[in-house]
N, C-alpha and C positions, 0 to 999 in steps of 0.2 A: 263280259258285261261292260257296257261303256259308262267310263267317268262322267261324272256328270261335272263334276268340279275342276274338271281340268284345267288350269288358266297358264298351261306351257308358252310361252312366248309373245302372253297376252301383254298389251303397254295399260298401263293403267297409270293416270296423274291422281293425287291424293292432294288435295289442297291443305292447309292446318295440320302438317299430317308429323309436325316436329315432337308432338305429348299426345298424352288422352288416345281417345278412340281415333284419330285420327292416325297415331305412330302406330297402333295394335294393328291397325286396318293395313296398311302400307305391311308391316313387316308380314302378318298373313298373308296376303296377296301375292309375296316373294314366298311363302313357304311353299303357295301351289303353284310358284312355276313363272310367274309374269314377271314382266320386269317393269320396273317403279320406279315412276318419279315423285318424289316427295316434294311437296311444295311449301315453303315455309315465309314468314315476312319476317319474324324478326329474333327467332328463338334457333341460331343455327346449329350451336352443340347440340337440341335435343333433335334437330334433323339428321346433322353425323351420325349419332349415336344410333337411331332406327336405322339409318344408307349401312355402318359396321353389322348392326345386326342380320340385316338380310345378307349382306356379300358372304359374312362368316359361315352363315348356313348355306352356302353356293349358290345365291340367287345373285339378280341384276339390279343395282339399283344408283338414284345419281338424285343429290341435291339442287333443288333448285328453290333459290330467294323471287318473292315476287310480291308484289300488293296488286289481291285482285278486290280490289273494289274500285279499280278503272279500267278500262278497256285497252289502255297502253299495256298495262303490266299485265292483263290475262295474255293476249296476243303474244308478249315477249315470253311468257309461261308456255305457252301453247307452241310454239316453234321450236325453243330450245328444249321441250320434253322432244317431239320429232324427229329435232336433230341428233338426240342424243342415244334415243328409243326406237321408233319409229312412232307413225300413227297412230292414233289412242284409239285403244278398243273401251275403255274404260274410265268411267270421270266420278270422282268421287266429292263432292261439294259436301268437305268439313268446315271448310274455316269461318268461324264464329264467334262472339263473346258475349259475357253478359255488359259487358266495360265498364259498366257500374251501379250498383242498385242505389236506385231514385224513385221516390213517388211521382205516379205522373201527374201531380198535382202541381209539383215546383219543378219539372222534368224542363228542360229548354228547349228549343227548337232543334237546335245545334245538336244535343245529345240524344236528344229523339233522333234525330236523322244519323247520326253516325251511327246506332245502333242497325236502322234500316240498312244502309248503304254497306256494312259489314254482314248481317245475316239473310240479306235478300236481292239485294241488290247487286252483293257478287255470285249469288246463286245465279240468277237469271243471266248475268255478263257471261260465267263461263258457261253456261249451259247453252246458250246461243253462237258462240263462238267457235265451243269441240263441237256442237250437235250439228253444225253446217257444214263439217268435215266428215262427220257421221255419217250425214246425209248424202252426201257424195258416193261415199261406199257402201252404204246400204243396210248397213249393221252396225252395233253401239251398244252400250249399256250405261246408264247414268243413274248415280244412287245419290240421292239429296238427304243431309241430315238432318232431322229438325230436333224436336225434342218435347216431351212430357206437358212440359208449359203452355204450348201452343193448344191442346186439348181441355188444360184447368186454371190458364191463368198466370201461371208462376207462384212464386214464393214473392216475401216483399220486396218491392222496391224494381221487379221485373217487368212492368207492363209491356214496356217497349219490346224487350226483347220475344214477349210470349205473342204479340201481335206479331214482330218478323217472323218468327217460325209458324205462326197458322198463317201468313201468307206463303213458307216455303211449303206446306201442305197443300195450298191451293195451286200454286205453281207445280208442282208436280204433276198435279193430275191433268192440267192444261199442256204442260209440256209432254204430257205422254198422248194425250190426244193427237198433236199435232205431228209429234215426230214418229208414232206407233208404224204409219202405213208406208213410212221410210226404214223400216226394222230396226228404227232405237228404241228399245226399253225405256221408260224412266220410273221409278219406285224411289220410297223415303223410308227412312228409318227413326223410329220417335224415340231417342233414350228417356229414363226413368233419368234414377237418382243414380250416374255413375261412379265411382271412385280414380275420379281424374283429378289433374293441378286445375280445372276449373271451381271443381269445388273447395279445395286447398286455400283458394282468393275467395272467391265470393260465400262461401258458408261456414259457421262458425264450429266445431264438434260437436256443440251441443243442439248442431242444426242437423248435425248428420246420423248423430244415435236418435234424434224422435224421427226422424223418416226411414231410417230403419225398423221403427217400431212399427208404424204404420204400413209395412210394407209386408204381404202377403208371406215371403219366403222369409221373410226376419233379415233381410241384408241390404246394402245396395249394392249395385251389381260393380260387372268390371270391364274394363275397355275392351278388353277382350270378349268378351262375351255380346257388346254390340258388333265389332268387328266381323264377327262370325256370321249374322246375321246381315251385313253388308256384300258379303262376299259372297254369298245364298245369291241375294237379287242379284250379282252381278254375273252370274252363272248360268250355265246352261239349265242346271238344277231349277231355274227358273225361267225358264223359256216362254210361259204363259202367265207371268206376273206382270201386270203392267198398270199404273196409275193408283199402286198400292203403298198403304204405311204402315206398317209394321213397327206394334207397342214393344219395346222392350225396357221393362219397368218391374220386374218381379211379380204383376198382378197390382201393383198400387195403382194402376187405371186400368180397368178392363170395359171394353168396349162394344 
């Protein structure tokens, strides 16, 4: 019977891929086979620390620093995975932040827009950038993260950020229009309330036991378990997925 999940010698770049779902995703990725490049800006031990975990489990994998939210630094991202890898079968657009919760009542221009240019605006950079190489070869897979927010709003102080992620929702399905009849895939993933170092900074404990309350399964989830669901769209297991977002939230939004 054929694997459907086999991702043997697949390259896959993992952007934000140092913590959170972004390391879970990289280190699965290496569990089935591909080899990883991890992309990090500024948190390098938690990049080491996922590169040790996959090699130790006998997979491939190689750190790389980068700031994509210019087109210098995806470019230099995008070659030196290449050089190091080969060609990307695989692009995984995590890197993201809340960078800070503000009303957007007294939100700044400047902090508005750093929010965009980090959650959307490097989406679209590197997904233009691998998808034209993509398109060359003929086949691709591209998984965009968004998240929860994007669907209800956010929590306080998140406008910004739940606007960039329903624009990475809308981009998605745009980009999969465009690149589908070149045979890239593109699909999104919408996490809930995960148990990452994001919510460690931006939410307080007693932010995370009532959203547990409210949350269908009684938890929030874990990087791992959107990881899994990343790894799904970037699969064969998904060959007829395209210009899809997939909730994963426990049921706290269902759709």
């Amino acid at each position: 019977m054929q694997n459907y999940f086999n991702l043997e010698d697949k390259v896959v770049l993992v952007t934000g891929a140092s913590s959170g779902i972004g390391a879970a995703t990289a280190t699965l990725f290496g569990s089935f086979g591909a080899r990883v490049a991890i992309g990090f800006h500024s948190n390098q031990q938690g990049s080491e620390i996922t590169r040790d975990a996959i090699r130790s489990a006998g997979g491939t994998a190689v750190c790389l620093q980068a700031n994509v939210q210019i087109p210098e630094g995806i470019e230099s991202l995008v070659s030196r995975t290449v050089a190091a890898l080969g060609p990307i079968d695989i692009l995984v657009n995590n890197a993201g932040s809340l960078i800070e919760r503000v009303a957007l009542m007294t939100q700044t221009v400047e902090s508005w827009e750093a929010v965009m240019q980090l959650n959307l605006r490097s989406v679209f950079l590197c997904s233009q950038i691998v998808g034209n190489f993509m398109i060359k070869r003929g086949t691709g897979s591209i998984v965009n993260v968004g998240s929860i927010a994007a669907r209800n709003g956010g929590g306080p102080g998140s406008g910004a950020y739940s606007a960039a992620k329903a624009g990475v929702i809308a981009l998605t399905k745009s980009l999969a229009k465009e690149l589908a009849p070149d045979g890239v895939r593109v699909n999104c993933v919408n996490p809930g309330v995960i148990d990452t170092p994001f919510h460690e900074v931006f939410s307080t404990p007693e932010m995370m036991e009532h959203f547990a309350k409210v949350i269908p399964l009684g938890r929030v989830g874990s990087a791992m378990e959107c990881a899994r669901v990343v790894v799904f769209l970037a699969s064969d297991a998904a060959s007829y997925v395209v210009g899809e977002t997939i909730e994963v939230n426990g049921g706290q939004l269902m759709l």
